[in-house]
C-alpha positions as CSV (number, residue, x, y, z in Angstrom):
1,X,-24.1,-15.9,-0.3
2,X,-25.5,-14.4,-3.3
3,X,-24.7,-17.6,-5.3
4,X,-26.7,-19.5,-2.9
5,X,-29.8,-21.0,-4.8
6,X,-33.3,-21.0,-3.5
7,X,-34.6,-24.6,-3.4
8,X,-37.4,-23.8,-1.3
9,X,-36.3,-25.8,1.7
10,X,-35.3,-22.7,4.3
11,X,-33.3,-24.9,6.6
12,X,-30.8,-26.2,3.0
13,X,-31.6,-22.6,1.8
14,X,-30.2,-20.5,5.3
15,X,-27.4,-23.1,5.7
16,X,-26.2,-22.7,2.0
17,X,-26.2,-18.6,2.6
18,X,-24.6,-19.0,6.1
19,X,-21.7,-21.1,5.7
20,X,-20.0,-18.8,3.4
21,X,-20.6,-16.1,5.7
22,X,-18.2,-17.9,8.1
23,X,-15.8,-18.2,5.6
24,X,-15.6,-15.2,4.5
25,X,-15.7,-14.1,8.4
26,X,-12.6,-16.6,9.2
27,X,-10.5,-15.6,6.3
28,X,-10.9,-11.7,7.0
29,X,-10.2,-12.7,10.5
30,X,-7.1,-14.5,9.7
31,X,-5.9,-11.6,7.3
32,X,-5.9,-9.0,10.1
33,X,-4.4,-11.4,12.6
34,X,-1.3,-11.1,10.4
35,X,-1.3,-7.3,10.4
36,X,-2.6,-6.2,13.6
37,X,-1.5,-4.8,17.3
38,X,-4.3,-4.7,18.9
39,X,-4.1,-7.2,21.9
40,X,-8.0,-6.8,22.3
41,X,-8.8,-7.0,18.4
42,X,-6.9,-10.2,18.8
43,X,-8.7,-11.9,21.1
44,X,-11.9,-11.2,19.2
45,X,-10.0,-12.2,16.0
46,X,-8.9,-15.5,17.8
47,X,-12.5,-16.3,19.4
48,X,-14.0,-15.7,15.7
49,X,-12.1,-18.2,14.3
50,X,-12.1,-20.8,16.5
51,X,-16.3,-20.4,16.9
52,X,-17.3,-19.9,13.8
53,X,-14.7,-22.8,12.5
54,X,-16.2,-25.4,14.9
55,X,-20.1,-24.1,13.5
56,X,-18.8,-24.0,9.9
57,X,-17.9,-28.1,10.6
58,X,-20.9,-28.6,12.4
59,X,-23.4,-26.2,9.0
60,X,-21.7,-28.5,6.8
61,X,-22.1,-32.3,8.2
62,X,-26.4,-30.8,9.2
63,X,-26.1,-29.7,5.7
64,X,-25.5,-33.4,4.1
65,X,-28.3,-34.7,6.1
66,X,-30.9,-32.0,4.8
């Protein structure tokens, strides 16, 4: 996110800084899914991934046409 260059176009500029927010968010998710018990943590764990994989799709074919 940091990386993320400014180009002065705020809907390029927030999609550029959010889609590696939901990267980072699906790997960490995935990480604790191996190490976990938690049946409730698992479900969140689950639900994060599968959302925030289907938006990460969706950031980066908006982000092509911007």
């Amino acid at each position: 996110m940091q990386d993320a260059k400014t180009t002065g176009n705020i809907d390029k500029d927030f999609l550029e800084e959010l889609i590696p927010h939901h990267e980072g968010a699906i790997k960490m998710s995935e990480n604790i899914l191996k190490y976990t018990q938690n049946p409730e943590l698992k479900t969140i764990l689950d639900n994060i991934i599968t959302t925030q994989q289907k938006q990460l799709t969706e950031m980066k074919n908006l982000l092509k046409t911007i």
